[in-house]
PDB file of N, CA, C and O in Angstrom:
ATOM      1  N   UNK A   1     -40.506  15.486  31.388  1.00  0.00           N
ATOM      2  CA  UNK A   1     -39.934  16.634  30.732  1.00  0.00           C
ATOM      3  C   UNK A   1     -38.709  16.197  29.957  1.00  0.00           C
ATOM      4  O   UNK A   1     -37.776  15.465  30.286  1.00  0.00           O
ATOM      5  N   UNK A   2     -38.945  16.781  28.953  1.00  0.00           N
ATOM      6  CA  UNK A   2     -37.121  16.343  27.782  1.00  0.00           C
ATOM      7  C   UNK A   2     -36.715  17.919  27.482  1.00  0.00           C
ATOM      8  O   UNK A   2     -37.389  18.818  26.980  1.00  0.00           O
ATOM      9  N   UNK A   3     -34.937  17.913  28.133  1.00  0.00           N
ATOM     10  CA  UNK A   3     -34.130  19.068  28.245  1.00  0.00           C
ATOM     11  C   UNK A   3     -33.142  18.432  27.118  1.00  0.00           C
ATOM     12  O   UNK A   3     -32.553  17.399  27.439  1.00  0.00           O
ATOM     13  N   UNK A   4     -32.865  19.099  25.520  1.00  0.00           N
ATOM     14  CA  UNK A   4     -32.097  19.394  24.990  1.00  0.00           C
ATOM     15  C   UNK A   4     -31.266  20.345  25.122  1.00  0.00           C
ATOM     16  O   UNK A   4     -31.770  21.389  25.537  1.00  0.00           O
ATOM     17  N   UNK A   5     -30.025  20.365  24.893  1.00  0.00           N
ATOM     18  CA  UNK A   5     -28.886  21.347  25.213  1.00  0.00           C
ATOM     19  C   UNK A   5     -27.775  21.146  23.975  1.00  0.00           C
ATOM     20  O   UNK A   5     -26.892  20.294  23.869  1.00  0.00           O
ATOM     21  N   UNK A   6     -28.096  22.104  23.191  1.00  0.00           N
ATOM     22  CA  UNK A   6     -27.508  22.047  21.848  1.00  0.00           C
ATOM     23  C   UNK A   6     -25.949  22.794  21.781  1.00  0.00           C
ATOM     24  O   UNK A   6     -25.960  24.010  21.589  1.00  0.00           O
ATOM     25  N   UNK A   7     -24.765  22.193  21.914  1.00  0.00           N
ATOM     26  CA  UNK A   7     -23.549  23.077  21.986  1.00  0.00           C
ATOM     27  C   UNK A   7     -23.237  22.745  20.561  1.00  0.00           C
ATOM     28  O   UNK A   7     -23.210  21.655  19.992  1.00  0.00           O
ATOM     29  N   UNK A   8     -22.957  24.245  20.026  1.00  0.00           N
ATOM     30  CA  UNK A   8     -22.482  24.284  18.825  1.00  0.00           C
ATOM     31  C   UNK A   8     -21.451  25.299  18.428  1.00  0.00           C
ATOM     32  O   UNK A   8     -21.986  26.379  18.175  1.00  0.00           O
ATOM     33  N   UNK A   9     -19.704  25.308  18.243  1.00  0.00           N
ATOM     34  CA  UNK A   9     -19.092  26.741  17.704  1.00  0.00           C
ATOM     35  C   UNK A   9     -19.435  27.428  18.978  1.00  0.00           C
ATOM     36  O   UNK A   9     -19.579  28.651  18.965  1.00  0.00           O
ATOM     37  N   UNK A  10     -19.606  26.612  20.295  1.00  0.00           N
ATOM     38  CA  UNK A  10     -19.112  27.692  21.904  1.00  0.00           C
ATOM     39  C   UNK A  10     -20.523  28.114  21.607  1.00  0.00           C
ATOM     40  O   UNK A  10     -20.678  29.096  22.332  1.00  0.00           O
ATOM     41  N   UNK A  11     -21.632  27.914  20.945  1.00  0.00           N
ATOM     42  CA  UNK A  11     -22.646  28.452  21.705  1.00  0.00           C
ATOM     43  C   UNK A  11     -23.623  27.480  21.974  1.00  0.00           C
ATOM     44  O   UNK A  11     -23.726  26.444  21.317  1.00  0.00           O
ATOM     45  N   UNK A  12     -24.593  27.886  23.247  1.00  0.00           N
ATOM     46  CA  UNK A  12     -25.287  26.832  23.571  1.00  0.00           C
ATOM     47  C   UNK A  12     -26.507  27.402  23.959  1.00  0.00           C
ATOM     48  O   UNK A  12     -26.843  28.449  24.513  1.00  0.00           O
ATOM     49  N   UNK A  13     -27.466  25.732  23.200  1.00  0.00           N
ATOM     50  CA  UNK A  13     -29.256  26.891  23.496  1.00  0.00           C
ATOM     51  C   UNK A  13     -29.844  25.818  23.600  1.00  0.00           C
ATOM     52  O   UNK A  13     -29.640  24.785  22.962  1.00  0.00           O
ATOM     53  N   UNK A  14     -30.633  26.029  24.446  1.00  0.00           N
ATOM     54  CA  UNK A  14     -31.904  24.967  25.229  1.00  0.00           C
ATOM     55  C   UNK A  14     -33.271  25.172  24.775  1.00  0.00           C
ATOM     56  O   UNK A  14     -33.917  26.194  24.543  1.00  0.00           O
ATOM     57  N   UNK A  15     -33.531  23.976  24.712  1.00  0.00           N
ATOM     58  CA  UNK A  15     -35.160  23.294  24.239  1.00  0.00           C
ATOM     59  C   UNK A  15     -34.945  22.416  25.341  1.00  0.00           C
ATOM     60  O   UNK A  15     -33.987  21.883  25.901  1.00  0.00           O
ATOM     61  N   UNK A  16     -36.652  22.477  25.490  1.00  0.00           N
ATOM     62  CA  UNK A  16     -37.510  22.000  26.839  1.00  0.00           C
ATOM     63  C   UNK A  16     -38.901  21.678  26.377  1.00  0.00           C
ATOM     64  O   UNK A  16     -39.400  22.548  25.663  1.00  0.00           O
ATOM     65  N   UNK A  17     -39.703  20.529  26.648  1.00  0.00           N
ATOM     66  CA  UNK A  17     -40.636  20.127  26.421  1.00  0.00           C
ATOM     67  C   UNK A  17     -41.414  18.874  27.398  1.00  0.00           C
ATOM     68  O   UNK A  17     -40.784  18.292  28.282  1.00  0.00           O
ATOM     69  N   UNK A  18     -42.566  18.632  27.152  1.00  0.00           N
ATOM     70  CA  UNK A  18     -43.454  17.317  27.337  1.00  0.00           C
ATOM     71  C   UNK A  18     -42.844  16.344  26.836  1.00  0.00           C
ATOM     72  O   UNK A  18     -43.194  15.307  27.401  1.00  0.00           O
ATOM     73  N   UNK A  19     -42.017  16.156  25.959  1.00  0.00           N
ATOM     74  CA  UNK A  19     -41.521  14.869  24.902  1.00  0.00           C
ATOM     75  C   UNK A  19     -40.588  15.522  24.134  1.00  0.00           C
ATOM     76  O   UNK A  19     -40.405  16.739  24.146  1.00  0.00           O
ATOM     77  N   UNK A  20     -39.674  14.279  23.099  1.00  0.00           N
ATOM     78  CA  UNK A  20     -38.573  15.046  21.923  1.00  0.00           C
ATOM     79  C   UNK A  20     -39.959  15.674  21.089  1.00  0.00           C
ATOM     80  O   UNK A  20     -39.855  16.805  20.615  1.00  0.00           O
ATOM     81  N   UNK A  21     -40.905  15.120  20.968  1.00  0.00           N
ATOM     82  CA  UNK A  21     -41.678  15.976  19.663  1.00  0.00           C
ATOM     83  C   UNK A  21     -42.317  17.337  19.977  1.00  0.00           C
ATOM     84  O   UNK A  21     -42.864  18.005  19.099  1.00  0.00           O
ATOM     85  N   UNK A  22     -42.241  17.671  21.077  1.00  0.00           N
ATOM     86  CA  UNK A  22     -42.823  19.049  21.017  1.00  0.00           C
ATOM     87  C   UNK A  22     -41.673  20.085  21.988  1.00  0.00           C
ATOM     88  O   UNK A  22     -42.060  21.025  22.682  1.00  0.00           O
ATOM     89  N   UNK A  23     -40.362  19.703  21.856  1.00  0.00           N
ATOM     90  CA  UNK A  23     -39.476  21.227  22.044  1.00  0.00           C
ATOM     91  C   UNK A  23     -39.884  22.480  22.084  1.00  0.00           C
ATOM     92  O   UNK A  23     -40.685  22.823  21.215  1.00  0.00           O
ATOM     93  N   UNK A  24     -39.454  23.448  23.064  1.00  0.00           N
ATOM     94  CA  UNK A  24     -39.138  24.591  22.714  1.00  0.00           C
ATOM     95  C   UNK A  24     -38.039  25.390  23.131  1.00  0.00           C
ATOM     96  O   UNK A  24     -37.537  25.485  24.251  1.00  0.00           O
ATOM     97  N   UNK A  25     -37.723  25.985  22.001  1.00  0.00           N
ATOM     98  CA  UNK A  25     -36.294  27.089  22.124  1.00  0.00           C
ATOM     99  C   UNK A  25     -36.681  28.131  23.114  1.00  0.00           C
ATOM    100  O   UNK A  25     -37.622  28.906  22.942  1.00  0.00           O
ATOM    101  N   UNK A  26     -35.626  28.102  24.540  1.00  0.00           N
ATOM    102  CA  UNK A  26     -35.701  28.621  25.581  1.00  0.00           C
ATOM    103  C   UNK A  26     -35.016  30.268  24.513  1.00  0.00           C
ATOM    104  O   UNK A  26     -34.189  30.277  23.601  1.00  0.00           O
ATOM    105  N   UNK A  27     -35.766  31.406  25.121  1.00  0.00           N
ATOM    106  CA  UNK A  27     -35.838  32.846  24.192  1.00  0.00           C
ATOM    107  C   UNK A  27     -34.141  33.136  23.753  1.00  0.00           C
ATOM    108  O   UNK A  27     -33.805  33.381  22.594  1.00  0.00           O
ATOM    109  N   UNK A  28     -33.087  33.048  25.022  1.00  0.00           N
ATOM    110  CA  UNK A  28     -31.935  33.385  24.323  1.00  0.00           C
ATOM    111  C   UNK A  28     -30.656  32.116  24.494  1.00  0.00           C
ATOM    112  O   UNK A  28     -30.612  31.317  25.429  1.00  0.00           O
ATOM    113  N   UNK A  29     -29.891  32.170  23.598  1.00  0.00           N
ATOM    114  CA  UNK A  29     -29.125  31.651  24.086  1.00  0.00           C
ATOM    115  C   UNK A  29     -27.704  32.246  24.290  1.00  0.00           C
ATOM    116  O   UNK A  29     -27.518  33.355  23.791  1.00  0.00           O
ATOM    117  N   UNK A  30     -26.682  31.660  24.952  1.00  0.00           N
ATOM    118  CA  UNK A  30     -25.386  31.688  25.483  1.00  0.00           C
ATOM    119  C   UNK A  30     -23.955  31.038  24.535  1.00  0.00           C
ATOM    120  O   UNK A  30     -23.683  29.895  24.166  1.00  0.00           O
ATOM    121  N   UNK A  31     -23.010  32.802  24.314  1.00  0.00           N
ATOM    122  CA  UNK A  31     -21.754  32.451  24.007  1.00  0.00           C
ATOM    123  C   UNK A  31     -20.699  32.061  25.084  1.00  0.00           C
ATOM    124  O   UNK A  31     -20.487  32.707  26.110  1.00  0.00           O
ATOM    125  N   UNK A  32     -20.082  30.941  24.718  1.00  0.00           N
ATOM    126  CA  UNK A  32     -19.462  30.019  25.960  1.00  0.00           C
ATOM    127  C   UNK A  32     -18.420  30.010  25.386  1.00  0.00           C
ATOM    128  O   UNK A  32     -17.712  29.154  25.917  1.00  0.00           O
ATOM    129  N   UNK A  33     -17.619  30.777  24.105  1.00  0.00           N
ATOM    130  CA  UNK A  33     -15.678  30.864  24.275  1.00  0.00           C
ATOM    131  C   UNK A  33     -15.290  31.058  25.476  1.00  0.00           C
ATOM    132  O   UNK A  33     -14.459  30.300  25.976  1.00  0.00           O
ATOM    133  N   UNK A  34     -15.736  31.946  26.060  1.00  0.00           N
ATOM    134  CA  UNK A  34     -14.868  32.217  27.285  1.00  0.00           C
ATOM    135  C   UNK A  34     -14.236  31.196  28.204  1.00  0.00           C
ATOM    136  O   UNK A  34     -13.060  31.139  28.564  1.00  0.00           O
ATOM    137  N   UNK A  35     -15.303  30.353  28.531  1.00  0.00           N
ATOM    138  CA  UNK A  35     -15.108  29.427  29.361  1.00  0.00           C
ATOM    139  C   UNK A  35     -14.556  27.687  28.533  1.00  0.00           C
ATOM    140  O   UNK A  35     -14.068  26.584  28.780  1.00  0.00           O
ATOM    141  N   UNK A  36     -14.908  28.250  27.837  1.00  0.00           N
ATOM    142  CA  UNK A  36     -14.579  26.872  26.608  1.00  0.00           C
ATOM    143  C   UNK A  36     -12.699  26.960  26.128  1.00  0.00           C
ATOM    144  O   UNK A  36     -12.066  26.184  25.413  1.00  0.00           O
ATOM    145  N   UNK A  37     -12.313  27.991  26.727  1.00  0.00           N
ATOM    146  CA  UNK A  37     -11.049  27.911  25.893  1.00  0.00           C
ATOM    147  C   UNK A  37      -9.797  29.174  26.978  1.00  0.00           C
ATOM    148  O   UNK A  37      -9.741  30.402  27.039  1.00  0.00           O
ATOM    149  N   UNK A  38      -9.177  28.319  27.500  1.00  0.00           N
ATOM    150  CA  UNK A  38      -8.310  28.434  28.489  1.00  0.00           C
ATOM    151  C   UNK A  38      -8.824  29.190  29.975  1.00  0.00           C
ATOM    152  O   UNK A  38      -7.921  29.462  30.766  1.00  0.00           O
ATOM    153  N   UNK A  39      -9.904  29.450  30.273  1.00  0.00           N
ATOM    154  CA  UNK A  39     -10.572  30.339  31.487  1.00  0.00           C
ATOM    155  C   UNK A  39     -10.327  29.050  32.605  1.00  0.00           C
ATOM    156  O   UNK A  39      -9.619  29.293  33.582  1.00  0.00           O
ATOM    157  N   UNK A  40     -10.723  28.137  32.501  1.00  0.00           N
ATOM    158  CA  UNK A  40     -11.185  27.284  33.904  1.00  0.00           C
ATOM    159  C   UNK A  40     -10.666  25.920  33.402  1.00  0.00           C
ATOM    160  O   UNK A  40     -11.398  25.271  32.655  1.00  0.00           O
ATOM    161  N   UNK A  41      -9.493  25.451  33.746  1.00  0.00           N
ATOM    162  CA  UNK A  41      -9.023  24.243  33.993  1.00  0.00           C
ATOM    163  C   UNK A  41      -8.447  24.049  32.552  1.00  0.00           C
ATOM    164  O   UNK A  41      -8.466  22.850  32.273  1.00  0.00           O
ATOM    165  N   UNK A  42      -8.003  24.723  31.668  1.00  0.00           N
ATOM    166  CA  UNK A  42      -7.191  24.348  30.650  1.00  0.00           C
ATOM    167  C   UNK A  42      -8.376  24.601  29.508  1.00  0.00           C
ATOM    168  O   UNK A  42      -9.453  25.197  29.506  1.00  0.00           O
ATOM    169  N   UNK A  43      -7.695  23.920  28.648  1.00  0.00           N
ATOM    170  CA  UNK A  43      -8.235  24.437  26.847  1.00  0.00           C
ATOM    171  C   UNK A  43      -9.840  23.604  27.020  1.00  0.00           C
ATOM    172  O   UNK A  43     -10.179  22.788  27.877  1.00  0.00           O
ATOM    173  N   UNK A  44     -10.479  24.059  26.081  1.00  0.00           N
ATOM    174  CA  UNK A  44     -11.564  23.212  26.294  1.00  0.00           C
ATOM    175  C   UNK A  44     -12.218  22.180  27.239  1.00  0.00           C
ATOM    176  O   UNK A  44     -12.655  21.077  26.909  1.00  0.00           O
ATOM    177  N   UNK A  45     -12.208  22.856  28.752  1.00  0.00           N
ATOM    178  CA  UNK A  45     -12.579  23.039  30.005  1.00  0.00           C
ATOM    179  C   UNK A  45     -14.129  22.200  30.327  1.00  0.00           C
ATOM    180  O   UNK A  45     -14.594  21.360  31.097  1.00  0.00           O
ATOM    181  N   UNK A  46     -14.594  23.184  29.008  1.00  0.00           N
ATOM    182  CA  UNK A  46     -16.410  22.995  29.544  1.00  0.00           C
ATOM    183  C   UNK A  46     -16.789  21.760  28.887  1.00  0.00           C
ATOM    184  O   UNK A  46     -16.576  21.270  27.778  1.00  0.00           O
ATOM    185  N   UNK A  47     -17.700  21.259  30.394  1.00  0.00           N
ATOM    186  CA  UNK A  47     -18.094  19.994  30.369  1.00  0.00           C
ATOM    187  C   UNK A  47     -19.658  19.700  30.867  1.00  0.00           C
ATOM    188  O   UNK A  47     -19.993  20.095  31.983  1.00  0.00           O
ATOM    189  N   UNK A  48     -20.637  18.976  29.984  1.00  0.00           N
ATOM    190  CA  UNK A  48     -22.138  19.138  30.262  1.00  0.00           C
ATOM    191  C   UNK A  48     -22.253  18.523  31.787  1.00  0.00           C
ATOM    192  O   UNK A  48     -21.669  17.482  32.088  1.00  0.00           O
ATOM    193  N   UNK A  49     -23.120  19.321  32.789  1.00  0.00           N
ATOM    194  CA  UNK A  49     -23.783  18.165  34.205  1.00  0.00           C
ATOM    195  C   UNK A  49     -25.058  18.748  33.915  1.00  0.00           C
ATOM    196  O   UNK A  49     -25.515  19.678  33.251  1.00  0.00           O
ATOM    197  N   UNK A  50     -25.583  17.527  34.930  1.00  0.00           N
ATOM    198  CA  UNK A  50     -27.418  18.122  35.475  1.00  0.00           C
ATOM    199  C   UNK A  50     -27.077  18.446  36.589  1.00  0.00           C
ATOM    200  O   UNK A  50     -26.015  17.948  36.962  1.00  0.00           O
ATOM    201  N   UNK A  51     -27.930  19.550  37.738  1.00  0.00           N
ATOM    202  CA  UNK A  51     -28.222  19.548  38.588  1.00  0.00           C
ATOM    203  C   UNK A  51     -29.403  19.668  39.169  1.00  0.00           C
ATOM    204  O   UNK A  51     -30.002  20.702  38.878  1.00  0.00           O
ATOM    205  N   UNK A  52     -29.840  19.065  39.774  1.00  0.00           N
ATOM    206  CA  UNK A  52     -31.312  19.542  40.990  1.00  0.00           C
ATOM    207  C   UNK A  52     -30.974  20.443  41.949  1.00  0.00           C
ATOM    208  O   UNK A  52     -29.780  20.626  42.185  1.00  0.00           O
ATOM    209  N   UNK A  53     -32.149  21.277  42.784  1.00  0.00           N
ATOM    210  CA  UNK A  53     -31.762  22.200  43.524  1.00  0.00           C
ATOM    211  C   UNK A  53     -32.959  22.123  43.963  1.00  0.00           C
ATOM    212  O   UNK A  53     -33.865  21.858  43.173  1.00  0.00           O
ATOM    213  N   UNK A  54     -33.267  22.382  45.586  1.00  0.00           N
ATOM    214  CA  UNK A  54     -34.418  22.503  46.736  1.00  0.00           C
ATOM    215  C   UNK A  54     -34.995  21.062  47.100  1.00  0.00           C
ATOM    216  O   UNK A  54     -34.567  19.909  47.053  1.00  0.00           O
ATOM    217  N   UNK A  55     -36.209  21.709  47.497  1.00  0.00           N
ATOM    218  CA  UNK A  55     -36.770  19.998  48.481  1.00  0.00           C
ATOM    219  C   UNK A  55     -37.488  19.261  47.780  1.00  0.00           C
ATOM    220  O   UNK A  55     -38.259  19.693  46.923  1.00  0.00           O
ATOM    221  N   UNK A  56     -37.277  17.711  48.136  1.00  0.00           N
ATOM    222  CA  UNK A  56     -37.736  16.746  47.451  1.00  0.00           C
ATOM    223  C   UNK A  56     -36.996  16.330  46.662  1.00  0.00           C
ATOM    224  O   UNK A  56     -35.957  16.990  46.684  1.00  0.00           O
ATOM    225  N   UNK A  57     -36.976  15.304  45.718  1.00  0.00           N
ATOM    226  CA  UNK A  57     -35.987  14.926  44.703  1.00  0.00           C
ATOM    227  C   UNK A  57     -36.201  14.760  43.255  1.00  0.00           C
ATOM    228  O   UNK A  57     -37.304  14.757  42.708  1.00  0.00           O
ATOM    229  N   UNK A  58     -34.806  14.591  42.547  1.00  0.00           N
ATOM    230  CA  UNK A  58     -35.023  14.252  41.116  1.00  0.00           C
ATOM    231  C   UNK A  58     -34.251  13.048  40.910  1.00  0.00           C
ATOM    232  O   UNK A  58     -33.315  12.511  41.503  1.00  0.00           O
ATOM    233  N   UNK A  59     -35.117  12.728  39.613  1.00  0.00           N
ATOM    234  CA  UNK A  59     -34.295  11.596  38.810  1.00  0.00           C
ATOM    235  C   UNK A  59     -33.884  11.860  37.400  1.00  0.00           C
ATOM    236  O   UNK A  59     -34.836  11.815  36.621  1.00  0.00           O
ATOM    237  N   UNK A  60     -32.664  12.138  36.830  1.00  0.00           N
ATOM    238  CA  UNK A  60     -32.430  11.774  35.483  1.00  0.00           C
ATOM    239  C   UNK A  60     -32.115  10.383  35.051  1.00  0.00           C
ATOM    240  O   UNK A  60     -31.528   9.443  35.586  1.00  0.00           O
ATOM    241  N   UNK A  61     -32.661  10.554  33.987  1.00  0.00           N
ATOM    242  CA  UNK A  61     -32.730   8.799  33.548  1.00  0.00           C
ATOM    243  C   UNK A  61     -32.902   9.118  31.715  1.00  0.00           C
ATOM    244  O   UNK A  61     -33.629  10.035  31.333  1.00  0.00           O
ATOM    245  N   UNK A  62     -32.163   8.265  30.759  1.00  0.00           N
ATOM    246  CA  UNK A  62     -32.298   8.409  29.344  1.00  0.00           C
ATOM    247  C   UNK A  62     -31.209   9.145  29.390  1.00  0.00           C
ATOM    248  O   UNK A  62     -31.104   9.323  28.176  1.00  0.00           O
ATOM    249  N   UNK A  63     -30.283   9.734  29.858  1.00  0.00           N
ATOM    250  CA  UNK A  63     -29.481  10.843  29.391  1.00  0.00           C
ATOM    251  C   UNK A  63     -28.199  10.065  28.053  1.00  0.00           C
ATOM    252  O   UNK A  63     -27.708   8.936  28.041  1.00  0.00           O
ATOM    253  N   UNK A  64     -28.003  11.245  27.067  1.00  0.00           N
ATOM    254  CA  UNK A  64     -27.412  10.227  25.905  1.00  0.00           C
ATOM    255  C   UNK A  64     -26.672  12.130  26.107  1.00  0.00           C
ATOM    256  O   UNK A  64     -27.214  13.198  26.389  1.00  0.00           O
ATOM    257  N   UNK A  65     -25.324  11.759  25.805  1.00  0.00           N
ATOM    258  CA  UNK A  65     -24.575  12.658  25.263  1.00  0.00           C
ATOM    259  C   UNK A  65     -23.638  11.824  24.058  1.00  0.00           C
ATOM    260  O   UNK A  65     -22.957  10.810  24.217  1.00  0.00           O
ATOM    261  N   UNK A  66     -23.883  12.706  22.686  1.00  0.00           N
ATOM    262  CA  UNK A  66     -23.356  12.353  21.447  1.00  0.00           C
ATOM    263  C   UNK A  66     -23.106  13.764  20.801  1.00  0.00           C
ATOM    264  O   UNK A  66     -23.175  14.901  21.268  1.00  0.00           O
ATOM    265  N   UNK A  67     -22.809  13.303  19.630  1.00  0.00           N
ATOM    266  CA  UNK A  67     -21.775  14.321  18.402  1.00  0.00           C
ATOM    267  C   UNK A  67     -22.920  14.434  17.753  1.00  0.00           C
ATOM    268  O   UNK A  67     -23.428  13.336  17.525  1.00  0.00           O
ATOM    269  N   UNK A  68     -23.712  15.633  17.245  1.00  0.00           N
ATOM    270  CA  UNK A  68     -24.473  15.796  16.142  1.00  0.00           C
ATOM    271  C   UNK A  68     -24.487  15.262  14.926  1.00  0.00           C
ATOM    272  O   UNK A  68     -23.425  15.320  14.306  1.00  0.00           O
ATOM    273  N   UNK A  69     -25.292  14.819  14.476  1.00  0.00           N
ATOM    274  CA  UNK A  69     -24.967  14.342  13.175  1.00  0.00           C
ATOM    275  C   UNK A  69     -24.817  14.858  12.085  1.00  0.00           C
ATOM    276  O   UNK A  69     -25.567  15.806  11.853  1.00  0.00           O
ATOM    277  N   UNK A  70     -23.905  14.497  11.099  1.00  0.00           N
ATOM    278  CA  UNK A  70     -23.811  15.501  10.055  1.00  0.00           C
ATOM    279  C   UNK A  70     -22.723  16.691  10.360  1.00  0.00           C
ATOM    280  O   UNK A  70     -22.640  17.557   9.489  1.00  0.00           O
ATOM    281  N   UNK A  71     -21.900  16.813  11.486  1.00  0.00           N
ATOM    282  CA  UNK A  71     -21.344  17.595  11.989  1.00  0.00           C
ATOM    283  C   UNK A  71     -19.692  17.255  12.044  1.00  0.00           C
ATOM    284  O   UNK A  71     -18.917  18.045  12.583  1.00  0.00           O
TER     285      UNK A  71
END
């Protein structure tokens, strides 16, 4: 599975797929000023994690956090 997580201008929207070539835009996405700008631990606070949750395990592996391009 490949989880994109696009933060852009405090908002953020997820694509999920089989591979990068076949994404899809999860239906809504999320305004994140709130938390992005003095709410939780100072000015620009918010910071990307993964988590797993229940039985059995996961692995992330490939993870790349970068600056959009062109941006």
């Amino acid at each position: 599975m490949t989880l994109r997580i696009l933060f852009d201008h405090n908002e953020v929207e997820f694509f999920a797929g089989p591979d990068e070539n076949s994404l899809e835009k999860f239906a809504n996405s999320e305004d994140l000023e709130g938390y992005n700008h003095c709410t939780f631990g100072g000015y620009l606070s918010l910071r990307p994690a993964l988590y797993a949750a229940g039985d059995g395990s996961a692995m992330f592996k490939n993870f790349r956090y970068r600056k959009m391009d062109g941006k």
